[in-house]
Every structure is written in C-alpha cells, then in structure tokens.
C-alpha positions in Angstrom: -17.1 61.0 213.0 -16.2 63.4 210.2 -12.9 64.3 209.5 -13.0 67.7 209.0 -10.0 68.2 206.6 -11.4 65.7 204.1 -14.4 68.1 204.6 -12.2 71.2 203.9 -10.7 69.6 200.8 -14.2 68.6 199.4 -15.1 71.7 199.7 -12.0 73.9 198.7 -12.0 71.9 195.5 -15.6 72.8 194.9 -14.9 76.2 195.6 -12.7 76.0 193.0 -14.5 74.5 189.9 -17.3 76.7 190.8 -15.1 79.7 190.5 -13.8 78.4 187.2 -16.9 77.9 185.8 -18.2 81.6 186.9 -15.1 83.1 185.4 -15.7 80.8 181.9 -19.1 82.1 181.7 -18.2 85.8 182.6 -15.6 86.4 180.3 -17.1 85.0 177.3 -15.1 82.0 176.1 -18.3 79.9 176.1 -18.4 79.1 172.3 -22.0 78.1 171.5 -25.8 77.9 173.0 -24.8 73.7 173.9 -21.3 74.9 175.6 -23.4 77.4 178.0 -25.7 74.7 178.7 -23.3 72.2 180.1 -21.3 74.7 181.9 -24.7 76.1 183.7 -25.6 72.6 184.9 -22.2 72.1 186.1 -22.3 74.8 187.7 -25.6 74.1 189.5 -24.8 70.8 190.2 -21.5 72.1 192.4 -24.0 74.3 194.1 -26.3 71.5 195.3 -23.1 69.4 195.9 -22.2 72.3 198.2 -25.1 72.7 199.8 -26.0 68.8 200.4 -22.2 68.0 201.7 -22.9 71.4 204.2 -26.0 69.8 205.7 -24.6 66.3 206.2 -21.8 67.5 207.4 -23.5 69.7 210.0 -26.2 66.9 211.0 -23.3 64.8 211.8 -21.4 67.4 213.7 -24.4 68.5 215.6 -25.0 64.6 216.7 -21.7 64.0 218.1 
C-alpha cells in the first residue's frame, strides 16, 4: 500500500526544485556554459523522477 502523503511530499518537493531550477535558468544567474549544463540535467533528471514515481505510484494504486 502507498501512503499517499509520503507521495504528496515526494512530489511537492520535486515540484519545488524543478521550479527553482526553471526560475535560475530564466532569469539569467547561470554564470558559465558548465553551470547551464548541470542545472539542465538536473532539471531533467527531476522530470523523469516525476514521471517514474507518477507511474509506480499509479500501477500500485490501480492494483489495490
């Protein structure tokens, strides 16, 4: 069983990061080509995070 407020957490803190990340690379403080680089594969890495913890959670939901 899935406890659906560790879920929520998970989740709300991704939401989170991800938005910091956006806003870093939107307003320009990225300082150099290497900077951007880490932040973008952050940032994509949160995405797949999101999108793998989404589909567990909802093959587990749908099987209870």
């Amino acid at each position: 069983m899935v406890d659906t407020r560790f879920v929520d957490l998970l989740m709300s803190r991704l939401n989170e990061t991800e938005s910091i990340l956006k806003d870093n690379l939107i307003s320009g403080v990225i300082k150099d080509y290497t900077e951007y680089s880490l932040s973008r594969g952050k940032l994509e890495g949160i995405q797949l995070a999101k999108r793998d913890i989404e589909e567990i959670v909802n093959q587990v939901l749908i099987e209870n």
